[in-house]
N, C-alpha and C positions, 0 to 999 in steps of 0.2 A: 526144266520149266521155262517157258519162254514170257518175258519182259512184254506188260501191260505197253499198249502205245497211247497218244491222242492222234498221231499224227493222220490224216486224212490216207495220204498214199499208205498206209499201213492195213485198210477196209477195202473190202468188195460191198457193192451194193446188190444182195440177191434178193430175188424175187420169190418168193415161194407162194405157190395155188395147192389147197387142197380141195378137188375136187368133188371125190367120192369114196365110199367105201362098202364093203361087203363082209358082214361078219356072218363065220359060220356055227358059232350056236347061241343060244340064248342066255343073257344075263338075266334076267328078271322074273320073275315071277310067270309074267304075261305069255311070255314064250317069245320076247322083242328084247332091243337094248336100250339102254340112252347113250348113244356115242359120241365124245368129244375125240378130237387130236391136240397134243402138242407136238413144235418140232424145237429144236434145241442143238447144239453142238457141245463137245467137250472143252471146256473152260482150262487150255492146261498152262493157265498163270495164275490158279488158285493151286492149294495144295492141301489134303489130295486133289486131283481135278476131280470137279465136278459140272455137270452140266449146266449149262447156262440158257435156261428156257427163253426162246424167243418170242412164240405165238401159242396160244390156245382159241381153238376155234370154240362156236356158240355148241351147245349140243342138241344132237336131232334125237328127237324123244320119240321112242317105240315104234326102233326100227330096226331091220337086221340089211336095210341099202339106206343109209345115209345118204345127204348129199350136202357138203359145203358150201362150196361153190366160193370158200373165201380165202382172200388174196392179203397178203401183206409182204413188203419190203423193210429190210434191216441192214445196216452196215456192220459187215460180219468178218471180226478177223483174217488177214490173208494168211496165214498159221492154219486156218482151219481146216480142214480135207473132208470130214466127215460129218454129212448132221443126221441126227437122232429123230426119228418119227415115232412119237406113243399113241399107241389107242385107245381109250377106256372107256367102261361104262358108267356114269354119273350115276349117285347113290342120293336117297334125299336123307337119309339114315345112318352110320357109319362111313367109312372110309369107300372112294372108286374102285369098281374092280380094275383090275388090270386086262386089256386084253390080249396086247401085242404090241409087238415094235418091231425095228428095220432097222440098220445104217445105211445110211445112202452115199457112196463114194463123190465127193464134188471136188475133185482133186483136176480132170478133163475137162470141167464147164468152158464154154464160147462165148463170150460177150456176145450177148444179141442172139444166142442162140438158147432157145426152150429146149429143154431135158425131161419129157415126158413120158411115165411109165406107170405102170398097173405095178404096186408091190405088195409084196407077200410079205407078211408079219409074222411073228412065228412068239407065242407063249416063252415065261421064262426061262424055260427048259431051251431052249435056243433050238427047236428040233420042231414041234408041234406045231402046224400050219393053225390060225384061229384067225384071220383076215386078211382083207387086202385092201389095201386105197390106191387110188388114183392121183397121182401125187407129180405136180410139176415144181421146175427149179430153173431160174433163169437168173446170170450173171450180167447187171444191166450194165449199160454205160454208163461211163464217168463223166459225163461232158455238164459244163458246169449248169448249164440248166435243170438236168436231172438232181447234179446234188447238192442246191437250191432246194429243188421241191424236197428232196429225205432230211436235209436238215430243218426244215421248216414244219415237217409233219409228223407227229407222233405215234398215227396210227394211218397208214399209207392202203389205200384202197388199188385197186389193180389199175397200175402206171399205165402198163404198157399194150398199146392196142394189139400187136403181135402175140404175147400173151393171153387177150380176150379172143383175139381170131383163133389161134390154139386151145382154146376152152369149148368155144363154138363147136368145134368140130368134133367132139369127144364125146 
């Protein structure tokens, strides 16, 4: 189990964009979905570990190509290697279905440099392809002016213009 920190040099500040998605069958009735994402990493200074949800984007209502298009920043353990992408279908009725998820290895990230990729989710059966998102991750810099603006902001809109120019293009 690894020791909670406060200490600053102990976080990366990442950037995470969810762009897009494509779900390949219908959750609803309509023959569409309602799709939200969350992302999240495994929390392993609780015990059991559990995931420690970061971001849930808004949901795109009856549709099988979603599109996010939203951005938010977190200071996220350096311990951390791996974060957790889920899919779901928002219910106004019972519980979300589930669609799909991913691990995304963030173990190689580049300060300054965007990590951008089309991923395949796969049901819980860990086999069954059932979506895919467009999904960017960027390790920003630490320079004090950036981490000014993430300690001052609760909920951080897309920092970084190199990140918007990388969106642009997609």
């Amino acid at each position: 189990m690894v020791k909670k920190s406060n200490r600053e040099e102990d976080y990366n500040i990442l950037c995470f964009t969810i762009v897009s998605g494509k779900i390949l069958e219908a959750y609803d009735s309509n023959g569409l979905a309602d799709g939200y994402c969350k992302v999240g990493y495994l929390d392993e200074t609780k015990t059991p570990n559990k995931v420690k949800w970061l971001l849930k984007t808004t949901v795109c209502n009856k549709t099988l190509e979603p599109h996010w298009s939203y951005s938010e920043a977190y200071w996220v353990p350096k311990y951390v290697t791996q974060i957790q992408l889920e899919l779901f279908d928002h219910d106004i009725i019972g519980s979300d279905d589930f669609i799909g998820s991913v691990i995304v290895d963030i173990s190689n990230l580049i300060e300054g440099t965007p990590e951008v990729e089309q991923y395949s989710l796969v049901k819980k059966d860990g086999k069954t392809k059932s979506a895919s998102v467009l999904f960017m991750i960027q390790k920003c810099p630490t320079t004090d002016e950036f981490k000014i603006h993430c300690k001052n902001a609760t909920k951080l809109e897309l920092i970084s213009n190199e990140i918007k120019k990388e969106t642009n293009k997609l």
